[in-house]
N, C-alpha and C positions, 0 to 999 in steps of 0.2 A: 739719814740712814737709807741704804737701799739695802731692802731685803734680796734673796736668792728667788728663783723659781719657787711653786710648791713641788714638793716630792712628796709620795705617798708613801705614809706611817709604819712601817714593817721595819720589822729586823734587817732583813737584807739589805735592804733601801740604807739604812742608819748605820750598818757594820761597814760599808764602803763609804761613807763618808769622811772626812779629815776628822780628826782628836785635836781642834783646836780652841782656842776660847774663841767666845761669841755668844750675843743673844738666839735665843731661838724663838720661834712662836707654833704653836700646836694649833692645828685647826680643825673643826669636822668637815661633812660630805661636801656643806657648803659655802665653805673655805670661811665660817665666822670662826674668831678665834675662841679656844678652850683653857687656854694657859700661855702662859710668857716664861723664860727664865734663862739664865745665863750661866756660864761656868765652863767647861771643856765640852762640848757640844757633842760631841759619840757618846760619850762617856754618860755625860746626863739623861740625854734624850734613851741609850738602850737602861737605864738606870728606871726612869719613866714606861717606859716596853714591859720591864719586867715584875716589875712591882705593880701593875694594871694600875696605873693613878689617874689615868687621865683616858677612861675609856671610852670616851666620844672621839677621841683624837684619831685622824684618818690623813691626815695632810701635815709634813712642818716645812720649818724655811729657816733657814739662818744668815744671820750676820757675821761673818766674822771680825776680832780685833784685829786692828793690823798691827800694833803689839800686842805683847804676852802683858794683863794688867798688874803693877805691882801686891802682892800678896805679903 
């Protein structure tokens, strides 16, 4: 797997992102990981933003599939 760059944890940052599936990983200030998870990767991650679940999270990154997984 090759992960993305980090980007920094905010709305902004995750509302220009792609709505595609993919792992993602949350991380804090310094860049140890806080969470894992996967699913439509905007969609989750501002899902996570808004529901304060993962409030150490400062940093994520994603993988994306290169398909869409069967559902």
């Amino acid at each position: 797997m090759v992960w993305s760059e980090w980007w920094g944890y905010r709305e902004s940052m995750v509302a220009s992102d792609r709505d595609e599936f993919g792992v993602y990983e949350l991380a804090d200030d310094n860049k140890e990981t806080v969470y894992y998870g996967s699913g439509k990767a905007k969609t989750r991650l501002l899902d996570h933003l808004n529901k304060k679940e993962c409030p150490k999270a400062t940093n994520y990154r994603v993988e994306y599939y290169l398909q869409s997984p069967q559902i």
